[in-house]
N, C-alpha and C positions, 0 to 999 in steps of 0.2 A: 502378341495377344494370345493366350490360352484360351480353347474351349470352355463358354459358360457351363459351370456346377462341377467342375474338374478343381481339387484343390488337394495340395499338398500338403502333406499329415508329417512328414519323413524326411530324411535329407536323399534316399533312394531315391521317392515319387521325385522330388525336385532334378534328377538328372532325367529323367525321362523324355524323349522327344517325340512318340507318338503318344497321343494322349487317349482317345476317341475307334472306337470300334471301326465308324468308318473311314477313319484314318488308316488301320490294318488294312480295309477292304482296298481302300483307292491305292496303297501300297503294293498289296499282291499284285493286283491287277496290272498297274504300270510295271511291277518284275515279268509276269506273267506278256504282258504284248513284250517285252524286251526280247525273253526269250524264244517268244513262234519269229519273230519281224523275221529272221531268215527264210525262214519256209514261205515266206510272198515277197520279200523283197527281191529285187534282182539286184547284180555282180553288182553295178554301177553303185546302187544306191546301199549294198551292204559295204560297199570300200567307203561311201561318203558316210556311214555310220563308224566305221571302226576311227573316222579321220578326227571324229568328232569327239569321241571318245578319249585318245588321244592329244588331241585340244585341251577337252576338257581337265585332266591333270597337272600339263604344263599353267592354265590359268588359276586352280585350286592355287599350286604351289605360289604365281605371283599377288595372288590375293594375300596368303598369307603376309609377304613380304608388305606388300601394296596398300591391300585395303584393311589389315589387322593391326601394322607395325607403323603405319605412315611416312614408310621409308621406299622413296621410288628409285625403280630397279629398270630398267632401260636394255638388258642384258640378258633378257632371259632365253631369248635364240642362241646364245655362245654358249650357256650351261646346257642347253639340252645338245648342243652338238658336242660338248665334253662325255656328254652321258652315251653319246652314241657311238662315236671313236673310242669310247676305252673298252664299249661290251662289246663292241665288234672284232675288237684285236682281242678281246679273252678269249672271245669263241672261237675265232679263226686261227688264232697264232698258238693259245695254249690249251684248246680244245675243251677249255672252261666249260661245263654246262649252263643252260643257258638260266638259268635263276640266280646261282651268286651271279655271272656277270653281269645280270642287270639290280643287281643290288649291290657290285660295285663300282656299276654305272650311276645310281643314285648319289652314293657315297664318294666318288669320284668329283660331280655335281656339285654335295656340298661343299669338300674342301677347298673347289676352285671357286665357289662362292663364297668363301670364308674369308679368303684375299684379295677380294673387291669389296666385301662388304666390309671391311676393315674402316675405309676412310668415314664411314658411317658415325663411327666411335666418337668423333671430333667434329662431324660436318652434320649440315643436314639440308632436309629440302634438293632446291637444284641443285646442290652441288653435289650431292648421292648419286642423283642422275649424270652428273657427270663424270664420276668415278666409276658409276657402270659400265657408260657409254664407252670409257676406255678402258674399260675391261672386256667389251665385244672386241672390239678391233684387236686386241691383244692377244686374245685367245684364238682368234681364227687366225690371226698371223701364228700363232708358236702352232697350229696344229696342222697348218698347210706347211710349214717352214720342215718339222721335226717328225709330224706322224704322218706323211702323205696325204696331204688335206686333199691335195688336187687329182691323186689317182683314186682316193677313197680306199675301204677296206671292205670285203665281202662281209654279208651280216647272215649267218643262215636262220632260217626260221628254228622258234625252239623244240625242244624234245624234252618230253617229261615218265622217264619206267616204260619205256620204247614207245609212245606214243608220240608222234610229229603234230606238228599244231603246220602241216603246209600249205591246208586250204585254207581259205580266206573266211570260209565260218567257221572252221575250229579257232583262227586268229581273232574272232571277231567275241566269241565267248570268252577267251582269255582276254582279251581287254576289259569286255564288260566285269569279269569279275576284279579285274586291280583296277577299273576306276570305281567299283561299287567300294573295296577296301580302302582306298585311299582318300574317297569323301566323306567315307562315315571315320575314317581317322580324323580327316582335319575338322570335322563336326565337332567331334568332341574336344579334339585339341582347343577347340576355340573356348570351349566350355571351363578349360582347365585351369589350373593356376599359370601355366605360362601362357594361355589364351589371353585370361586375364590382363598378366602384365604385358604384354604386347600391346592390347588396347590402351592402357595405363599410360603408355611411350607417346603413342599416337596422340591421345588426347592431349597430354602436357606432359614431356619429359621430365621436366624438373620434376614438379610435383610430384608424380611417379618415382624418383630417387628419393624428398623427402619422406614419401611414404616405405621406403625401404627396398623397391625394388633396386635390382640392377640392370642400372638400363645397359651398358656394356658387352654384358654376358650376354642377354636376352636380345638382343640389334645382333649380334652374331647367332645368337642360333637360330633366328627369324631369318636371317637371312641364310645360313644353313641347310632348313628345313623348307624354304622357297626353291633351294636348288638344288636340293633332296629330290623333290618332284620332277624339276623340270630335265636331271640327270634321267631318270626314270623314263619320262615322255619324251625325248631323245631319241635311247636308246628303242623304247617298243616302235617308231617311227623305220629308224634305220632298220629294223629287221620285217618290217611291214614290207617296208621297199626292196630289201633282199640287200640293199650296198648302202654303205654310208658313202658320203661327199658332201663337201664343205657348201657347194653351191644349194644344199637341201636345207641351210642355217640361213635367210639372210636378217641383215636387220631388221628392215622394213617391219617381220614378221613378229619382231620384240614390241615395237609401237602397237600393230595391230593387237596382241594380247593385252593391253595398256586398255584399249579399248575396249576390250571384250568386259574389264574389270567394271569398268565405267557403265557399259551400258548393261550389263546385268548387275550388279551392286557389290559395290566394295562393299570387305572384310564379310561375304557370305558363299557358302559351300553353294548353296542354290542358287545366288547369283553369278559363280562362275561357272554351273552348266547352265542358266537361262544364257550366258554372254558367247559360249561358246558355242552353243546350238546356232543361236541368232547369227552371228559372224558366218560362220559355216554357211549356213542357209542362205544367206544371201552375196556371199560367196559364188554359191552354185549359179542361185538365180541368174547373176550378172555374167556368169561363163557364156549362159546361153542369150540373153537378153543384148550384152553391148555386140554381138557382131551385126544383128538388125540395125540397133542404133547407128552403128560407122555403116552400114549400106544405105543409110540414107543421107549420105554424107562422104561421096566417093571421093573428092578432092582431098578432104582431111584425109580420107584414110588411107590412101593411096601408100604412105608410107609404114603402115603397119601396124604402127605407132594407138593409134586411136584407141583400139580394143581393150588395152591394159590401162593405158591412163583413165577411159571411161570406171574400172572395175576399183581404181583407187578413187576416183572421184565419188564412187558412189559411197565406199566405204566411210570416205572423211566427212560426206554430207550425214549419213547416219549418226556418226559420233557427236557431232556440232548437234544436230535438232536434240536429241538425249540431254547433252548439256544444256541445253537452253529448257528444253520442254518437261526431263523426266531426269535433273543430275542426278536422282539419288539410285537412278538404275531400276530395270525390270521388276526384278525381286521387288522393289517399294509396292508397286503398284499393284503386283501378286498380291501381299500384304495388305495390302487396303480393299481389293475384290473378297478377300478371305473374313478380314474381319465385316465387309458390308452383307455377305450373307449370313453370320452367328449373331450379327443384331439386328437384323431383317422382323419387321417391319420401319425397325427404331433407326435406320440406318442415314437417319439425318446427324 
C-alpha cells in the first residue's frame, strides 16, 4: 500500500520505493544508528551484528530461490561452503585479492547451483527439495574428499589500496555495505522483468509458459542468482572466522534458513532481514537462557546433551506458532501496523 496523495504521473515515479519525506528521514536515521552501533556496542555484540549481517544475504539469496521462484532449496549451507572453499584457496594459494575472490566465490556458488538446480527443469515441489538435499551431501563429500574439507584452508581477512579490514569494525562496515548493495539489488530485482517472471513460475508455471515466459531458463537463473548469494555469504563467513572448514557448513543450518524465510516473509528483501535478525536474536537469547533451564534439571543434563537440544527445541517451537499464527511471516504484519497508521482514524 502507497502513501495517501502519492500518485504516479511517469513510468520513473512508478519505480520508486521511498515515496514520503518521512520515509528519507526514518531512512537516514536507521543508516545513521547503523553506522555509530560500533562506537557503544561491545566486541560481543558487534560480532553478533556482523553474524547477522551475513545471515542476512545468504537468506535474501534463498528467498529469491524460495519465496520468488517457488522452488525449495534445502542446500543452501553446501553453496555457501563452495563460496568459502574456492575464496579461501584464491586468496591463500594464488594470492588473489580479496574482491574478485569473493566474486569468484559468488560465481563459483552459482555454477554449482546450476547442477542441482537442474533437476528443477522437470520436477518440482518435494522432489526440488530432494535434488538439493543430495546435492548437500555431495558437495560436502567432493569438498572434504578433493579440497581438504577436513583440514580446512586459511582465509585471511581482506585488503583493499593497502588498507586491511583486520579489525572486526572495519569488518563489520564492509559487511554492512555488501549487505546494503545486495538488498537494494535484489529489491529491485524483484521489481524487474525477471522478478516478474519468477513470480509468474511460482504462481502457476504453465500459465507462465503460455504467457511466454521461459520457465527453464529462468528456474536456472533463480536458482543461479539464489547461490550467487549464498557463494558470497560463505565466503565473507570463512574470512570473518580467519579459516574455512567444512564442520562451519552443517545442514541443520540450510533448514534453519528455510525458516528464517517463513518467519519473516517469503519472496520479500524485508522479510529476509526481519527473518534473519529474529533467528539470530533468539539464537542468542537461548545460548544464554537454556543452560539455567538444564540446571534445573541436573539429571537430564548430566549428560550434556540438554543445552543444545533445548536451543533447537526452541527454534522449531518458533517456526510451528508462525505457521500456525502468522504464515505469511513478519513483514505481513509490518505491513498491516504501517498501513493501520496512514488510515488512522479509519483504521477499521
Amino acid at each position: 500500500m502507497r502513501p495517501s496523495g502519492y500518485y504516479d504521473t511517469t513510468y520513473q515515479q512508478s519505480l520508486r520505493i521511498i515515496y514520503t519525506p518521512w520515509q528519507w528521514v526514518a531512512l537516514t536515521g536507521f543508516l545513521l544508528f547503523l553506522s555509530i552501533y560500533p562506537l557503544f556496542a561491545s566486541y560481543y555484540m558487534l560480532t553478533v551484528a556482523i553474524r547477522i549481517g551475513i545471515t542476512i544475504i545468504a537468506v535474501i539469496g534463498l528467498n529469491i530461490v524460495v519465496g520468488n521462484t517457488g522452488l525449495l532449496n534445502v542446500g543452501q549451507t553446501a553453496f555457501m561452503a563452495v563460496g568459502a572453499y574456492c575464496s579461501a584457496m584464491l586468496m591463500s594459494k594464488t594470492g588473489l585479492n580479496f574482491f574478485p575472490a569473493l566474486l569468484g566465490a559468488g560465481v563459483a556458488g552459482a555454477l554449482v547451483g546450476l547442477v542441482f538446480g537442474a533437476p528443477s527443469l522437470r520436477v518440482k515441489g518435494f522432489y526440488v527439495a530432494l535434488a538439493t538435499l543430495a546435492g548437500h551431501f555431495i558437495v560436502i563429500w567432493a569438498l572434504m574428499e578433493w579440497f581438504g574439507g577436513t583440514t580446512g584452508h586459511p582465509a585471511p581477512r581482506p585488503q583493499i589500496f593497502g588498507f586491511s579490514f583486520k579489525s572486526d569494525l572495519s569488518y563489520y562496515y564492509l559487511i554492512g555495505a555488501l549487505t546494503l548493495f545486495l538488498g537494494l539489488f535484489a529489491r529491485n530485482l524483484f521489481r524487474s522483468k525477471v522478478g516478474r517472471a519468477f513470480v509468474a513460475i511460482r504462481d502457476h508455471d504453465i500459465a507462465a509458459e503460455i504467457l511466454g515466459v521461459n520457465i527453464y531458463r529462468y528456474k536456472l537463473l533463480s536458482f543461479a542468482i539464489g547461490c550467487f548469494y549464498a557463494g558470497i555469504a560463505g565466503a565473507l563467513q570463512g574470512h570473518f572466522w580467519g579459516y574455512t572448514n567444512i564442520e562451519a557448513y552443517p545442514f541443520s543450518n540450510s533448514i534453519w534458513f528455510l525458516g528464517m524465510v517463513i518467519i519473516g516473509g517469503m519472496g520479500s528483501v524485508l522479510g529476509s532481514v526481519f527473518g534473519a535478525v529474529f533467528f539470530v536474536a533468539i539464537e542468542e537469547i537461548a545460548i544464554h537462557v537454556c543452560p539455567a533451564i538444564a540446571a534445573l534439571f541436573p539429571s537430564m543434563a548430566a549428560h550434556g546433551q540438554m543445552e543444545a537440544a533445548l536451543k533447537w527445541l526452541i527454534f522449531s517451537l518458533v517456526i510451528i506458532l508462525f505457521v500456525i499464527f502468522e504464515p505469511n511471516g513478519m513483514v505481513h504484519r509490518w505491513n498491516l501496523i504501517k498501513a493501520s497508521f496512514r488510515v488512522y482514524p479509519f483504521n477499521y
